[in-house]
C-alpha positions as CSV (number, residue, x, y, z in Angstrom):
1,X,189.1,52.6,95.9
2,X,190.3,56.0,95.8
3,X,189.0,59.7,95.5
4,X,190.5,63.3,94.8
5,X,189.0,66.5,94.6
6,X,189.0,67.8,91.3
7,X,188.5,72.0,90.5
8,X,184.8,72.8,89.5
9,X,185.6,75.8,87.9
10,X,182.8,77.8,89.3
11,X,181.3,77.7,92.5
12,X,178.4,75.2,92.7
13,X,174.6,76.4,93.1
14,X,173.4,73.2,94.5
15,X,176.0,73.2,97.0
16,X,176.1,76.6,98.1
17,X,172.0,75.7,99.5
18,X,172.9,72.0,100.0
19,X,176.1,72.1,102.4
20,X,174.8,73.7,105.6
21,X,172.0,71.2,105.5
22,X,174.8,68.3,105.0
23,X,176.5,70.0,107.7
24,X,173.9,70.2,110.0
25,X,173.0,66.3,109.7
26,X,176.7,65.5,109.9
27,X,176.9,67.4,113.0
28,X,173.4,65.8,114.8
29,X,175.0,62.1,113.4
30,X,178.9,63.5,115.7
31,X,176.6,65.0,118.6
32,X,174.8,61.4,118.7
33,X,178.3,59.8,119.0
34,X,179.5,61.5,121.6
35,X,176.3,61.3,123.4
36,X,176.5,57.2,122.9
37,X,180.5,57.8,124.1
38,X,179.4,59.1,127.2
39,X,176.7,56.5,128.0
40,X,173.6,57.8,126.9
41,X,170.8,56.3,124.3
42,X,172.2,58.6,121.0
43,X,168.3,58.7,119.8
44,X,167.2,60.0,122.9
45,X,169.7,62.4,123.9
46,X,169.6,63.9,120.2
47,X,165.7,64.2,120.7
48,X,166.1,65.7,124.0
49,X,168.9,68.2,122.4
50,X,167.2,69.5,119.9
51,X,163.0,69.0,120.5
52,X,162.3,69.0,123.8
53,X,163.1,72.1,124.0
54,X,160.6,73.6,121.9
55,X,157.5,71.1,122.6
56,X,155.2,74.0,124.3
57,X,155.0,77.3,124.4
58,X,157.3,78.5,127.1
59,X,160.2,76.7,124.7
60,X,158.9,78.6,121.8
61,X,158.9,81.8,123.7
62,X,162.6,81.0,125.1
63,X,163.9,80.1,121.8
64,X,162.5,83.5,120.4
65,X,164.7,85.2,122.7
66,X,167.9,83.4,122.5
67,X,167.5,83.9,118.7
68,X,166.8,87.4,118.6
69,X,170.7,88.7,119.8
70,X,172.1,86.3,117.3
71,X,169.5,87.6,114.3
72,X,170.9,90.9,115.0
73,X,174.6,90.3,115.2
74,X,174.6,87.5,112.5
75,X,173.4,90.2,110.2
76,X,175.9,93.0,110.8
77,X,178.3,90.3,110.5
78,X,177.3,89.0,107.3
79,X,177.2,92.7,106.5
80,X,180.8,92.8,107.0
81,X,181.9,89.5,106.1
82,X,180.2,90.2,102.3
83,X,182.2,93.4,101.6
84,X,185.5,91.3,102.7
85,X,185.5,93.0,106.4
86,X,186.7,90.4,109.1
87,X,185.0,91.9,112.1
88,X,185.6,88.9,115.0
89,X,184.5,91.4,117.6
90,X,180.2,91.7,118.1
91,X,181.1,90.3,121.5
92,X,182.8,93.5,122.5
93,X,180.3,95.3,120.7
94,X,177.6,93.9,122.2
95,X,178.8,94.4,125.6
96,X,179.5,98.0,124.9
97,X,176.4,98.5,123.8
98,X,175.0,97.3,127.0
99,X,177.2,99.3,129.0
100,X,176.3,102.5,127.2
101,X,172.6,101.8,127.0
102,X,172.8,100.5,131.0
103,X,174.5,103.6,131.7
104,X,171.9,105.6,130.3
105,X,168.8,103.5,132.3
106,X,170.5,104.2,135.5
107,X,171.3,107.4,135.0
108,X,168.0,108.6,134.4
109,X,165.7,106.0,136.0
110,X,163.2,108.7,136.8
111,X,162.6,109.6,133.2
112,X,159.6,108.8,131.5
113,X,159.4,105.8,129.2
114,X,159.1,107.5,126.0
115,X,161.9,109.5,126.6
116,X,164.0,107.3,128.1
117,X,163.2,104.2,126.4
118,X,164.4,105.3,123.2
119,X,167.5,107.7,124.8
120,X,168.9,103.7,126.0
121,X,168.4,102.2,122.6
122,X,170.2,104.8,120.9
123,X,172.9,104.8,123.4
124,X,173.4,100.9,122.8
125,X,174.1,101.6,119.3
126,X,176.1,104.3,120.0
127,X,178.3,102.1,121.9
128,X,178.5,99.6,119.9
129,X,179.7,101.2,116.6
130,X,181.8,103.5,118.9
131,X,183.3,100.4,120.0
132,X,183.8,99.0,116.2
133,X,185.2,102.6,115.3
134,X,188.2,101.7,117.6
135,X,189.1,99.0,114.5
136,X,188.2,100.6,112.1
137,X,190.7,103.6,112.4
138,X,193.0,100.9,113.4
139,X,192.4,99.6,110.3
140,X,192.2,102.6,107.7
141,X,195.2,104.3,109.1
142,X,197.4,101.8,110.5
143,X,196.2,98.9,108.0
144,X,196.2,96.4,111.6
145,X,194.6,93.9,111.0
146,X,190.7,94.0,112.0
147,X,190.5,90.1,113.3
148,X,192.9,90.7,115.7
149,X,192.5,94.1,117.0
150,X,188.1,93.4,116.8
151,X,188.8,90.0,119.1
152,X,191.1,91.6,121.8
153,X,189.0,94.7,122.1
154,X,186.4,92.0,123.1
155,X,188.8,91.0,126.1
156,X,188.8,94.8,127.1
157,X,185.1,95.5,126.9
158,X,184.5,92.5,129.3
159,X,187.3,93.7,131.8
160,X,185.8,97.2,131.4
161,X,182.1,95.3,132.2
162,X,183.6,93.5,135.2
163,X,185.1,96.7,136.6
164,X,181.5,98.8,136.3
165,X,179.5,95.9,137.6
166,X,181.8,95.5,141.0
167,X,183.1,99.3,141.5
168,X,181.4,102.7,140.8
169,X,177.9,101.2,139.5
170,X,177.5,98.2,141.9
171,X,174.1,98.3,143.2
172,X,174.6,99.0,147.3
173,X,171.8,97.2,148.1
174,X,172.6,93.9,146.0
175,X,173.7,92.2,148.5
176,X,177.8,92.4,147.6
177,X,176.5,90.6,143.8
178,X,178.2,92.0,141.0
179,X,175.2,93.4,139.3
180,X,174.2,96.8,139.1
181,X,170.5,98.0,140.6
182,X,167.7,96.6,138.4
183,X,166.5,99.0,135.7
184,X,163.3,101.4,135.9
185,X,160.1,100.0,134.3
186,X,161.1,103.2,131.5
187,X,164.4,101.6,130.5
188,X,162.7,97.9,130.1
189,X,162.2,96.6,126.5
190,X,158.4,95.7,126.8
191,X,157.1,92.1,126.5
192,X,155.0,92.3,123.4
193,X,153.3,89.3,123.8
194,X,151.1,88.6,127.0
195,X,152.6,85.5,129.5
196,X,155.7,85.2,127.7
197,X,159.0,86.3,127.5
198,X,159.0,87.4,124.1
199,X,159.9,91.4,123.7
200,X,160.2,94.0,121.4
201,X,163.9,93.1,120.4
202,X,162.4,89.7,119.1
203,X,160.1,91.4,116.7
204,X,162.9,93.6,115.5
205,X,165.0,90.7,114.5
206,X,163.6,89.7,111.1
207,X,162.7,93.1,110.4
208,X,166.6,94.0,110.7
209,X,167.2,91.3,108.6
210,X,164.8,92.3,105.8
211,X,166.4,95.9,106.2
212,X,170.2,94.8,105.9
213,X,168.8,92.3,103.0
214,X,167.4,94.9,101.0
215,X,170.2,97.2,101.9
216,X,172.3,94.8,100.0
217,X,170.3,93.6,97.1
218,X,168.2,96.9,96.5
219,X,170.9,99.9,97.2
220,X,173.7,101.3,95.8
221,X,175.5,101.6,98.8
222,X,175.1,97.4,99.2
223,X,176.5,97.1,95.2
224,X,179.4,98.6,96.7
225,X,179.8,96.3,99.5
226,X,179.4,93.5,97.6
227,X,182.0,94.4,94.5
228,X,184.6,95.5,97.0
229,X,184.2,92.4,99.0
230,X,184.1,90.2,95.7
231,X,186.6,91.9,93.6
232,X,188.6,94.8,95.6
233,X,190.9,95.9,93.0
234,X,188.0,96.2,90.8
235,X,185.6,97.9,93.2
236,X,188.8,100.6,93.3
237,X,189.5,101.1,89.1
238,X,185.5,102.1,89.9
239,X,186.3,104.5,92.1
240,X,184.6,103.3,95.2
241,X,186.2,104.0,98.9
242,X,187.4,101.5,100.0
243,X,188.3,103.2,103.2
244,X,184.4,104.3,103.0
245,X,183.2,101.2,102.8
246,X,185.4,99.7,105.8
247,X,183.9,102.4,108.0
248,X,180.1,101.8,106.9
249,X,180.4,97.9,107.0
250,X,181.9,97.9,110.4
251,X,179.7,101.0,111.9
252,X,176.6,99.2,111.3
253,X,177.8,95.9,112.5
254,X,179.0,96.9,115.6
255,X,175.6,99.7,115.7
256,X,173.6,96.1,115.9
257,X,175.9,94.6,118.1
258,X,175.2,97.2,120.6
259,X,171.8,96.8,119.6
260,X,171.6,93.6,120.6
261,X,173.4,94.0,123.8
262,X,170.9,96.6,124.9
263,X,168.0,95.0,124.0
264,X,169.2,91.5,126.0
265,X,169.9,93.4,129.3
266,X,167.0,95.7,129.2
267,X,164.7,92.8,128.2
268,X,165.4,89.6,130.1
269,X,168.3,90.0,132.3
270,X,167.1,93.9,133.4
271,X,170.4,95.1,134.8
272,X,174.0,94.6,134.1
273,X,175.9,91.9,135.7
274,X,179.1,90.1,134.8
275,X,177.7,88.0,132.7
276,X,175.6,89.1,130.1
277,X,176.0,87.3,127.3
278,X,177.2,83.4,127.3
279,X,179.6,84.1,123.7
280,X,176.7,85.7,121.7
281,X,179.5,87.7,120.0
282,X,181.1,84.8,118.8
283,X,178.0,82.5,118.3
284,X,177.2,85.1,115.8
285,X,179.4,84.4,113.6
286,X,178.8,80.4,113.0
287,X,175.3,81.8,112.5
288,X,176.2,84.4,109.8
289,X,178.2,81.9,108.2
290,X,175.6,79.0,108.3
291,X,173.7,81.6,106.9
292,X,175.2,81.6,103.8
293,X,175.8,85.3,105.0
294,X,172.0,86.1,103.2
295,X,170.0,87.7,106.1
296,X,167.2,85.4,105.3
297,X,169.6,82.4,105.6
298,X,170.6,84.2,108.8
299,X,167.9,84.1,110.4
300,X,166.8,80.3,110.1
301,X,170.7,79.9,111.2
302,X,169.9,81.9,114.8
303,X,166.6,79.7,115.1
304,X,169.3,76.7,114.9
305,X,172.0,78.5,117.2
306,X,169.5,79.4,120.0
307,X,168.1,75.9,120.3
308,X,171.6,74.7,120.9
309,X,171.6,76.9,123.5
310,X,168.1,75.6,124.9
311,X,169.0,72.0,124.2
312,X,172.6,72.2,126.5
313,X,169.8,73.4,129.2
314,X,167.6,70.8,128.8
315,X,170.3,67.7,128.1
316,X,172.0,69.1,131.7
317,X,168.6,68.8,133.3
318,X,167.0,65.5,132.3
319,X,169.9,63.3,131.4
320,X,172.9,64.7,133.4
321,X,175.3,65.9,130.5
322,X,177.7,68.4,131.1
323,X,176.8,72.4,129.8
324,X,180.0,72.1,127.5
325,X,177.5,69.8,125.7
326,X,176.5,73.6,123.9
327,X,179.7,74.6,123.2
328,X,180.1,71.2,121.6
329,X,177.7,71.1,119.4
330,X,178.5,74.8,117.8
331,X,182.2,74.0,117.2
332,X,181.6,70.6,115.3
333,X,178.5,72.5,113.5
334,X,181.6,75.3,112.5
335,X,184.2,72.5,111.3
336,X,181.2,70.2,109.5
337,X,180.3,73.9,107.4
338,X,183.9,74.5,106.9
339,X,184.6,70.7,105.5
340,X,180.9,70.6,103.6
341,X,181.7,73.9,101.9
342,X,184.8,72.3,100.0
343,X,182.0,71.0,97.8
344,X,181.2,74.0,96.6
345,X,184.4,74.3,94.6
346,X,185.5,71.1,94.5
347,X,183.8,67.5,93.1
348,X,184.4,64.6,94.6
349,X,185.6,62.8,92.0
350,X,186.9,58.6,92.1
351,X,190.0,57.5,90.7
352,X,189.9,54.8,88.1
353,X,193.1,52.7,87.6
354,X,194.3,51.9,84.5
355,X,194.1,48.6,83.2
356,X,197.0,47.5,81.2
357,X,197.1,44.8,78.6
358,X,197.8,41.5,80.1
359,X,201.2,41.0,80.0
360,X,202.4,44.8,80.0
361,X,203.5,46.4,83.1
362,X,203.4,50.4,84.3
């Protein structure tokens, strides 16, 4: 029996919805393979994976705030990714933002909190699309190309990080740890619900996303980024900037990268250390992806993404898998979407042989 993939014509509806949810059971049926590969009842390691971890309240409240960084990158990513801008960067972003923010907090640690508070938020955005600016000149004047030029700039905001954290901002009395001092009670994000760990950058996840969702649907500006994503030569007969619409798409990305990275060291870690982030940046962009890059769709996605994140914890803990278990489970979750969305363009269709008159030969 044999089977070819035959042209649909036009992309599929049902598909476009139905494929990340394919992908996602075809990448829980892998994960349970490997699990049974390594010695471990499939059923049980898949339930301790992905439920476990969210059976009470302090799960809940930890998945809230492993989603909330990817909400907010996943949609300045789709952001760009719809208006055809290939930003692999929001790492670097993000840790810019974080060091601009952080730089802020310790600067002025004295300040009051509703003066300083916001000063840090607004520097973490600054840093981040201050950071994306880098590629986009690169990109507008010297047409480089933005994946690579986004991803290596990661490399050099982590160095940069790593430099800060164990030189000039090292906190004296830390013991020789590469971490700066912890940040003022006026530079923390505040915990908006009681006994938790649930802050304000949690709340403002889905709100960003309705905001970039309505920026897209409901505003000129978004018409734009969609038709020059879509159909570039004809967004420019139109007369839309092209150069424009580079610089917007990537400012606001890398503006909520920083975001993000701000709101994650002023909220649960409270200082800067080497490690801020365990590949947020490029989590993201599965997420925006599996998102069907719709902020709506984006945000279920970082639900998904931060559980795998939770479930790597708790299948290290009670049945003694390595942490790479994570890192597992995002990459085939990538490669299932990527295989699942030929379906959107393609049928699957079987291949009938002929059958020749008896006596008559090919």
């Amino acid at each position: 029996m044999q089977f070819r993939f035959e042209p649909r014509g036009e992309r599929s509806r049902l598909w476009s919805v139905a494929s990340p949810v394919l992908a996602i059971f075809v990448t829980i049926m892998a994960t349970g393979l490997i699990f049974a590969v390594l010695g471990k009842p499939p059923l049980l390691a898949v339930y301790t994976f992905l439920v476990v971890p969210i059976l009470n309240l302090a799960g809940l409240s930890a998945l809230a705030v492993k989603a909330a960084p990817l909400i907010i990158m996943g949609v300045g990513l789709s952001l760009c990714y719809r208006a055809n801008v290939w930003n692999i960067g929001a790492e670097g972003q993000f840790t810019l933002g974080a060091i601009a923010g952080g730089g802020v907090a310790l600067a002025f640690a004295n300040a009051p909190f509703w003066l300083l508070y916001p000063a840090v938020l607004l520097s973490g955005v600054a840093g981040g699309m201050a950071w994306a600016a880098i590629t986009a000149i690169l990109k507008t004047r010297f047409n480089a190309n933005e994946i690579l030029t986004s991803l290596m700039l990661t490399y050099v905001a982590q160095y940069g990080l790593i430099w800060l954290v164990t030189g000039p901002w090292r906190d004296p009395k830390g013991f020789g740890f590469p971490q700066t001092a912890l940040f003022s009670a006026s530079a923390t994000t505040p915990v908006i619900v009681p006994n938790t760990g649930i802050h304000l950058g949690c709340l403002a996840a889905p709100f960003i996303a309705l905001g970039i969702w309505l920026l897209l649907s409901r505003s000129v500006l978004g018409f734009q980024l969609r038709a020059v994503g879509l159909a570039p030569r004809a967004a420019r007969f139109a007369g839309f900037s092209e150069v424009r619409l580079i610089w917007t798409a990537m400012l606001i990305s890398g503006g909520l990268a920083g975001l993000a990275g701000i709101f994650e060291v002023t909220g649960p870690i409270g200082q800067l250390t080497t490690e801020i982030s365990p590949g947020y940046g490029f989590t993201a962009i599965i997420v925006a992806f599996l998102g069907r890059l719709h902020p709506i769709g984006v945000i279920f996605a970082g639900l998904l993404l931060a559980l795998s994140y939770l479930g790597g914890d708790a299948a290290q803990m009670n049945l003694g898998l390595p942490s790479a278990v994570t890192g597992i489970f995002q990459g085939i979750l990538l490669f299932s979407l990527l295989g699942c969305d030929i379906l959107i363009l393609y049928r699957v269709k079987r291949i009938v042989p002929l059958k020749l008159p008896a006596g008559e030969t090919a």
